[in-house]
C-alpha positions as CSV (number, residue, x, y, z in Angstrom):
1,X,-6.1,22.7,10.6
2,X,-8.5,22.5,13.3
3,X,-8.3,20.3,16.8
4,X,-11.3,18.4,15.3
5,X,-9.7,18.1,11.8
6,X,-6.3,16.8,13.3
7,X,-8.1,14.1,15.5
8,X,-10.5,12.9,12.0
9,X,-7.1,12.8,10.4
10,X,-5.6,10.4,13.2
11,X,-8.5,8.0,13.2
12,X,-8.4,8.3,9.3
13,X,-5.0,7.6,9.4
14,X,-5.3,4.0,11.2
15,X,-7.0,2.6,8.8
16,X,-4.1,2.5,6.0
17,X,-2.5,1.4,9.5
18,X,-4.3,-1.7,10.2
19,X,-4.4,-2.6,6.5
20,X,-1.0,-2.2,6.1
21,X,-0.6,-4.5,8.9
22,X,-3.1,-7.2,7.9
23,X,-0.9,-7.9,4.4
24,X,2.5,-6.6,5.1
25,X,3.0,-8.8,8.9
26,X,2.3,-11.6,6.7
27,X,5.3,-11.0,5.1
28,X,8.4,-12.6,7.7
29,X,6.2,-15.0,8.5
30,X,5.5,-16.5,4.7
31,X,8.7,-18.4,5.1
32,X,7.4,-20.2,8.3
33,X,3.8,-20.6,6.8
34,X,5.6,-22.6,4.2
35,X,6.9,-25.0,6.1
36,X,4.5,-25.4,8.8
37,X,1.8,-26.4,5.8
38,X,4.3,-28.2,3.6
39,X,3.8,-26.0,0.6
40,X,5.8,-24.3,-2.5
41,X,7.6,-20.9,-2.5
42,X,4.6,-20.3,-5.3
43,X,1.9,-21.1,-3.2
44,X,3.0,-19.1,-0.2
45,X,3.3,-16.1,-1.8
46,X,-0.3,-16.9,-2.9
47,X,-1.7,-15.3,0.5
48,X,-0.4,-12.3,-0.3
49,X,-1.9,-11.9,-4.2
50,X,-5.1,-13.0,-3.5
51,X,-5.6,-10.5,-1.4
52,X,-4.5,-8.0,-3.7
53,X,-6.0,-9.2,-6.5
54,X,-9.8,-9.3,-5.0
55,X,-8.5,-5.9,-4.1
56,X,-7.5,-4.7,-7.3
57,X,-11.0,-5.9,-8.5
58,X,-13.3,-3.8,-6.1
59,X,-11.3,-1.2,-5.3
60,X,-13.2,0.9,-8.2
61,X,-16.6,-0.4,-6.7
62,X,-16.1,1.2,-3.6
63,X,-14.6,4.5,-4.8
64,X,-17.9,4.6,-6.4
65,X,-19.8,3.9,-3.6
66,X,-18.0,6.1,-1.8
67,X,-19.0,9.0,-3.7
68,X,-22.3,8.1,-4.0
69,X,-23.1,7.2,-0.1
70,X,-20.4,8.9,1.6
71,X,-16.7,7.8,2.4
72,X,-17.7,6.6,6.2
73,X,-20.6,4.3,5.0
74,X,-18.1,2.6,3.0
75,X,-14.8,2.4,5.3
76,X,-16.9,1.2,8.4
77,X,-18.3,-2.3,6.9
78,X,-15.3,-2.8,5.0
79,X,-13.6,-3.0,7.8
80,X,-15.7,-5.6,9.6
81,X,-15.5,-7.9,6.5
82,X,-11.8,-7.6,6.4
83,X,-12.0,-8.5,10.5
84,X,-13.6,-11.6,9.7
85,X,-11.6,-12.5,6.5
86,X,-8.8,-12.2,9.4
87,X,-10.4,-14.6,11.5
88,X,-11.0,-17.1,9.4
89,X,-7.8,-17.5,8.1
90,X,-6.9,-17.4,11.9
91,X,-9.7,-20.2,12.9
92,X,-8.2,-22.5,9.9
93,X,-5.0,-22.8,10.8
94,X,-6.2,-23.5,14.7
95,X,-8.3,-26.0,14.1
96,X,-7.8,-27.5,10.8
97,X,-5.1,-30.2,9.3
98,X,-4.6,-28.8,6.0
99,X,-5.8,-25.5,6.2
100,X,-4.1,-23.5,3.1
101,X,-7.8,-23.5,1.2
102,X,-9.5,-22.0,3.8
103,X,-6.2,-19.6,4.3
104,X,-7.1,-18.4,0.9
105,X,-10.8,-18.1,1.2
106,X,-9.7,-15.6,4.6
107,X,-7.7,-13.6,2.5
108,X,-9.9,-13.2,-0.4
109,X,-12.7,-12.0,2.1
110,X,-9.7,-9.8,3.6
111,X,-9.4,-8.4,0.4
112,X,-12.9,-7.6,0.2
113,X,-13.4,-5.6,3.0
114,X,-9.8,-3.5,2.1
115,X,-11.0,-2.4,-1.2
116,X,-13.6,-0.4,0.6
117,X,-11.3,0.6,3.5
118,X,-7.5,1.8,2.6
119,X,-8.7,3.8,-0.9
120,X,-11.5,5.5,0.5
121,X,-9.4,7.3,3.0
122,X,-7.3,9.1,0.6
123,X,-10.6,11.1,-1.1
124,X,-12.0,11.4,2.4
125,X,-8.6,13.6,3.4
126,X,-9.1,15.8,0.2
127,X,-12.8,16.4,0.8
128,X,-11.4,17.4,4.5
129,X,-10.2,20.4,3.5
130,X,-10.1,22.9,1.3
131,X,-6.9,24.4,1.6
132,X,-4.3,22.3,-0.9
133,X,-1.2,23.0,1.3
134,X,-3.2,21.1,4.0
135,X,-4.6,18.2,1.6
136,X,-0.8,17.2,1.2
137,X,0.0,17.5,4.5
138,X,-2.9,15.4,5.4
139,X,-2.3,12.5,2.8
140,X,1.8,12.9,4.1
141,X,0.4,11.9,7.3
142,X,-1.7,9.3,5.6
143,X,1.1,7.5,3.6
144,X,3.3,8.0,6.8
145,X,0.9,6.1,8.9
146,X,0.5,3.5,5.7
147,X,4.4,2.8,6.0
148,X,4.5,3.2,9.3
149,X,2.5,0.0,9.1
150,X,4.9,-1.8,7.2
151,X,7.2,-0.7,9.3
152,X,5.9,-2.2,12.3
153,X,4.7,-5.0,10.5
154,X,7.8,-7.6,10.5
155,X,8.7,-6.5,13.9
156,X,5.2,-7.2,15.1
157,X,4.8,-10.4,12.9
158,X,7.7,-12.1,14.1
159,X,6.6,-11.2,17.9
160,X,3.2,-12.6,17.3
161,X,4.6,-15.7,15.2
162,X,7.4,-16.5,17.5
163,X,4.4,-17.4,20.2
164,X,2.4,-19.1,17.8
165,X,2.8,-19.0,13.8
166,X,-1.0,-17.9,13.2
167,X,-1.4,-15.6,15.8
168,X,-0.7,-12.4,13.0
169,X,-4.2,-13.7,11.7
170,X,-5.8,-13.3,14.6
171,X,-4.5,-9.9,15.3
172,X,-6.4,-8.1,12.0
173,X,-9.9,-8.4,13.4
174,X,-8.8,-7.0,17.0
175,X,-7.2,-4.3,14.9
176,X,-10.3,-3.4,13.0
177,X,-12.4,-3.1,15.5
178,X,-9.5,-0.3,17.1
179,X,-10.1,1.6,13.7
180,X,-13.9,1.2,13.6
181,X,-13.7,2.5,17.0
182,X,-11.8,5.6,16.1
183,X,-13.6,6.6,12.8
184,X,-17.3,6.3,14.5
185,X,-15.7,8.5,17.5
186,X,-13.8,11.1,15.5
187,X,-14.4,11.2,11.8
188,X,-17.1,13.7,10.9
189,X,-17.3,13.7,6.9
190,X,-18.1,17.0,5.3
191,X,-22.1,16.5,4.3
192,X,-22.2,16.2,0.3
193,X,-23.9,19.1,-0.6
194,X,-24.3,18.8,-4.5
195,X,-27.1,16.5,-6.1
196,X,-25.6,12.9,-6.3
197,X,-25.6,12.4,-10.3
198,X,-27.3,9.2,-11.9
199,X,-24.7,6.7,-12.8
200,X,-24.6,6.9,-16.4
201,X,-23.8,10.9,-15.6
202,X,-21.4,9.4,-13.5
203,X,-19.5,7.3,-16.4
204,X,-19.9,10.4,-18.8
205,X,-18.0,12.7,-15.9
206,X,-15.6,9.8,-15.3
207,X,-14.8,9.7,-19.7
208,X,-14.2,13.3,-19.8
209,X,-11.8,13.1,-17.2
210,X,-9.6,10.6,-18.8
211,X,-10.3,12.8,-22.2
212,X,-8.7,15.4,-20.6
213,X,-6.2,14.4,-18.3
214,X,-5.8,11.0,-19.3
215,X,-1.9,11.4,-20.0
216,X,-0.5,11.8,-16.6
217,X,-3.5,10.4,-14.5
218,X,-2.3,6.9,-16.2
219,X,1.2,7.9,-16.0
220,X,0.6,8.2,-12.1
221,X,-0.7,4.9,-12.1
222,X,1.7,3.3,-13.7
223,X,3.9,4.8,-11.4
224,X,2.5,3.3,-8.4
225,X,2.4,0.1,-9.9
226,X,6.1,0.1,-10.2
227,X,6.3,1.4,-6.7
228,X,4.3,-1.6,-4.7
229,X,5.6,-4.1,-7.1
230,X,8.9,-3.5,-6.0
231,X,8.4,-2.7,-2.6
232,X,6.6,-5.9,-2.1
233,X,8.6,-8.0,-4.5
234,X,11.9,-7.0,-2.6
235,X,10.1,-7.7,0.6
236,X,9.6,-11.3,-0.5
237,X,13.0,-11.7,-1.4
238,X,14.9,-10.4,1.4
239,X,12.0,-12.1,3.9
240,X,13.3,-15.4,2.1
241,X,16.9,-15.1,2.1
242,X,17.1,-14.0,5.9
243,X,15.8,-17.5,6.6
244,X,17.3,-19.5,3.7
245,X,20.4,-18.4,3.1
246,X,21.8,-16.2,6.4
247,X,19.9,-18.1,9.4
248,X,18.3,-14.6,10.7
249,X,14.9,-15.8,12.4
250,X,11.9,-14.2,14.0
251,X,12.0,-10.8,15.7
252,X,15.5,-10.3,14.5
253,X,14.6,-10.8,11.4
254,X,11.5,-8.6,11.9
255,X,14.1,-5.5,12.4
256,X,16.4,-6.2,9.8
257,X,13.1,-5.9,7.5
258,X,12.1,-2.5,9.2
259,X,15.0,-0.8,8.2
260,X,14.3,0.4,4.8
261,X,10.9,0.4,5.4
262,X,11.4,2.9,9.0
263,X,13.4,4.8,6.0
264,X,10.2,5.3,3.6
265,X,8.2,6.1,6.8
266,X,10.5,8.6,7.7
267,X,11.0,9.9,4.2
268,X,7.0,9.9,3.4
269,X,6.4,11.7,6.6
270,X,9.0,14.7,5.9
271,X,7.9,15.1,2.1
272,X,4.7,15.2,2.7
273,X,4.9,17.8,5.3
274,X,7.2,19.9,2.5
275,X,5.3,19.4,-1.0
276,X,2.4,22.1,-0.1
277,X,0.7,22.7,-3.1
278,X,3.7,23.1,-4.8
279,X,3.1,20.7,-8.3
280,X,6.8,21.2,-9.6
281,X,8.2,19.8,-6.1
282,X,6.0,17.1,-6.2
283,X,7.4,16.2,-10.0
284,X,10.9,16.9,-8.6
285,X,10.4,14.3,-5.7
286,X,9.2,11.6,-7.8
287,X,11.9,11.9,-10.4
288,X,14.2,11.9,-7.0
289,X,12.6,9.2,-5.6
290,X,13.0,7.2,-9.1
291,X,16.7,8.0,-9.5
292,X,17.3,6.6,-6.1
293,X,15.6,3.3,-6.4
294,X,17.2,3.1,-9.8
295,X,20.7,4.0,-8.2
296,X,19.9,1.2,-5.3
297,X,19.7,-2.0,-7.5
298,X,23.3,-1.2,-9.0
299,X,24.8,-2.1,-5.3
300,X,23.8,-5.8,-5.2
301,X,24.6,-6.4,-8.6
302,X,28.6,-5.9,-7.4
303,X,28.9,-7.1,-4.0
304,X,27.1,-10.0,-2.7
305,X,26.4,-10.0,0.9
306,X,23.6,-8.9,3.3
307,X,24.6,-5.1,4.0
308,X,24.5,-4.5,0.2
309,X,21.0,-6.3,0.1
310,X,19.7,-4.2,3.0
311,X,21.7,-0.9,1.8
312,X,19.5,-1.5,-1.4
313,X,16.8,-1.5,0.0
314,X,17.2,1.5,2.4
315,X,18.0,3.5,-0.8
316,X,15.3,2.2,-2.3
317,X,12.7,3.2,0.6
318,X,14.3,6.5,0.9
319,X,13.2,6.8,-2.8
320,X,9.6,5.3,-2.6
321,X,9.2,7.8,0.7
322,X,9.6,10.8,-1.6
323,X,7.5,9.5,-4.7
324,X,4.1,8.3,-2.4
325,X,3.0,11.3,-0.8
326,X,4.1,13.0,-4.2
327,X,2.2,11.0,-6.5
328,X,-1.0,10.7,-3.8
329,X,-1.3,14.8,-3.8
330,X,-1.4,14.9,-7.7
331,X,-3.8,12.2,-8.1
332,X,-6.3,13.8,-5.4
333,X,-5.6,17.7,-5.6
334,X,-6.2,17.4,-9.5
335,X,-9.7,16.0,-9.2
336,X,-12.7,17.1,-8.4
337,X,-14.2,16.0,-5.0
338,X,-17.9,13.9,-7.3
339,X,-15.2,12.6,-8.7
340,X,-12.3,11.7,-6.7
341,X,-13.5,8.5,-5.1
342,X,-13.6,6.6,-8.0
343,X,-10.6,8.1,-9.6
344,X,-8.2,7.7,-6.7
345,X,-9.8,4.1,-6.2
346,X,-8.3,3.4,-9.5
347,X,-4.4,4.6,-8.6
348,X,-5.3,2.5,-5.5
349,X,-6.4,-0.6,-7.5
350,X,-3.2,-0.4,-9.5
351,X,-0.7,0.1,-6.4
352,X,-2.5,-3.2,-5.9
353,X,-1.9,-5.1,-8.6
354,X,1.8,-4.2,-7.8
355,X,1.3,-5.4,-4.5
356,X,-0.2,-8.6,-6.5
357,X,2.5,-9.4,-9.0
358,X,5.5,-8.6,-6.7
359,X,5.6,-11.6,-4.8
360,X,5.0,-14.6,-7.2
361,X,6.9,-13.1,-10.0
362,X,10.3,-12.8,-7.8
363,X,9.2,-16.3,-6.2
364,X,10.0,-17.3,-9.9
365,X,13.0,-14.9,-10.5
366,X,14.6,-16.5,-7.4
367,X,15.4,-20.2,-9.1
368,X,17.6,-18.2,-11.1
369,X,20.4,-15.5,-10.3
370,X,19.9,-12.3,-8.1
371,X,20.7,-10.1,-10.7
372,X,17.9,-10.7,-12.2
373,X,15.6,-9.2,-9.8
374,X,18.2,-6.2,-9.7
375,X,18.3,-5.6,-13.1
376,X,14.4,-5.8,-13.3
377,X,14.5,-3.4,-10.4
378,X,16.8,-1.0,-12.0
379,X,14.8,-0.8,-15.3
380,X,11.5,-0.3,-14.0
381,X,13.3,2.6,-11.7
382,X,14.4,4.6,-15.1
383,X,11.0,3.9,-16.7
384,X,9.9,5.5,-14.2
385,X,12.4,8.6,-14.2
386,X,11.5,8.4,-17.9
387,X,7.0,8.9,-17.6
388,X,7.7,11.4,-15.1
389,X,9.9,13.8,-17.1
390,X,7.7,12.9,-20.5
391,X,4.3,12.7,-19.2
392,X,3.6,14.8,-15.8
393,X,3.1,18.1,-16.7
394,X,3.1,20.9,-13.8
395,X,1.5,23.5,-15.1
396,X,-1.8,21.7,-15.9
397,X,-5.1,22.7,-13.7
């Protein structure tokens, strides 16, 4: 890897950065949104599926797009739309006395513009290089700067809330602009040199994909699914709780929710730096990774107090850090590059609608006991242990 190559990867690598941050620094604040506009745990977790759900709906779009115009002439206007989606949610709550519909309109334009920004970096890192020891490595870095992100994110939330509660929104366009910045400075693109195909070529190519490698390409994305969904949805929880139930506010609260997350950052970082090429340690660290997030949930079903809740979730973390970077290297290194846009668009779409479902659904699990969203937890851990072994096989090309 080149000096050139290493800077494109940086500048690449602040855009899962600044999305990351535009969703996930909503998070600790969600509780203080709530009560500022005088609204339901439901509705509050709205701001965060929204997003994800326009997400989840043009995430394909763009991968296409990508691989049609190029990854760049994607990521860059993506990125101003999701700067001002960011700004109007920010402008509502200024000047506005019930601003929660125009909250939601921000976020949806958010959305929007991080379909065509966060999943477009991943096929732009494989079409970086051609060596596969380096397209992990690169994608490590990648999902290290994406939970990086989220681990800054409650730390920097709180800050910014703790001055005034919608200052976070204001932040995501000055952010974009940093990342636009970057890419149009450092990120050189490899030039397509094959004949772009028409699009009903496209969908043929797209068909005999699936035909032939259907079986763990969905298994991956079922796997993600169960990833963010959990991530998220434990987020939410613990983000309410802190408040609600053990009187932790604002930047302390912010660090007590960037400790499992500073552990997947850590853990993403160091497995993708070790998976190389290697497709049987990539298999072993997701089935790892699943067995520790399955493990996790047991704690809190026995002892009820905060360390359990926060050992949990370390565990947890630890085990999402060594299935990401994993499950991001199969999905890309098995693809062609006409092809990968749309197909890792897809896996990104799904992570998504993890993202989406996470928060409402343990909004609702929370009117009843705990163990609920640990037992839930804890099953949808050995699935997962369960596809990996069945379904991803390693010695497939």
């Amino acid at each position: 890897m080149d000096t050139k190559q290493k800077w494109s990867l940086w500048a690449l690598s602040t855009v899962p950065l600044v999305m990351t941050l535009g969703n996930s620094m909503l998070i600790p604040v969600l509780p203080t949104i709530e009560k500022k506009l005088a609204i339901s745990d439901f509705k509050v977790s709205m701001i965060i599926t929204v997003y994800s759900i326009v997400a989840i709906l043009l995430i394909p779009i763009a991968g296409y797009l990508s691989d049609k115009w190029g990854r760049k002439k994607v990521i860059i206007p993506s990125l101003i739309i999701a700067g001002i989606g960011g700004f109007v949610t920010g402008w509502a709550s200024w000047k506005l006395e019930n601003p929660y519909t125009w909250i939601i309109l921000g976020r949806i334009i958010q959305g929007v513009g991080s379909a065509g920004a966060m999943p477009v970096v991943i096929p732009c890192v494989g079409d970086m290089f051609k060596d596969e020891k380096e397209v992990s490595c690169g994608l490590g870095l990648v999902e290290t700067s994406n939970t990086f992100g989220k681990v800054l994110s409650p730390i920097l939330g709180s800050i910014l809330a703790s001055i005034i509660w919608f200052l976070p929104f204001f932040s995501i366009p000055i952010l974009c602009a940093i990342a636009i910045l970057l890419i149009l400075i450092f990120v050189k693109p490899p030039k397509q040199k094959k004949e772009i195909k028409s699009f009903k070529k496209f969908l043929k190519s797209i068909r005999k994909i699936f035909y032939e490698k259907g079986t763990w390409l969905f298994t991956i994305f079922i796997l993600g699914t169960i990833i963010m969904f959990i991530l998220f949805g434990m987020l939410f929880y613990l983000s309410t709780i802190l408040e609600k139930r053990y009187d932790i506010y604002g930047i302390w609260k912010g660090f007590v929710l960037a400790i499992p997350l500073a552990a997947l950052s850590l853990t993403s970082y160091l497995t993708g730096k070790k998976i190389g090429d290697q497709k049987s340690t990539m298999k072993k660290c997701i089935v790892i990774g699943f067995v520790f997030i399955s493990i996790s949930f047991v704690i809190p079903i026995f002892i009820k107090s905060i360390v359990p809740i926060i050992a949990t979730l370390l565990l947890s973390g630890i085990g999402i850090g060594l299935s990401l970077p994993s499950l991001d290297a199969l999905v890309t290194e098995g693809i062609e590059k006409e092809e990968r846009g749309t197909i890792t668009s897809l896996y990104s779409s799904l992570r998504f609608f993890g993202v989406a479902l996470g928060p409402p659904l343990f909004a609702f699990l929370m009117k009843g006991p705990d163990n609920n969203m640990m037992y839930l937890s804890m099953g949808l851990g050995i699935i997962g242990i369960f596809l990996t072994v069945k379904f991803i096989r390693t010695n497939e090309k």
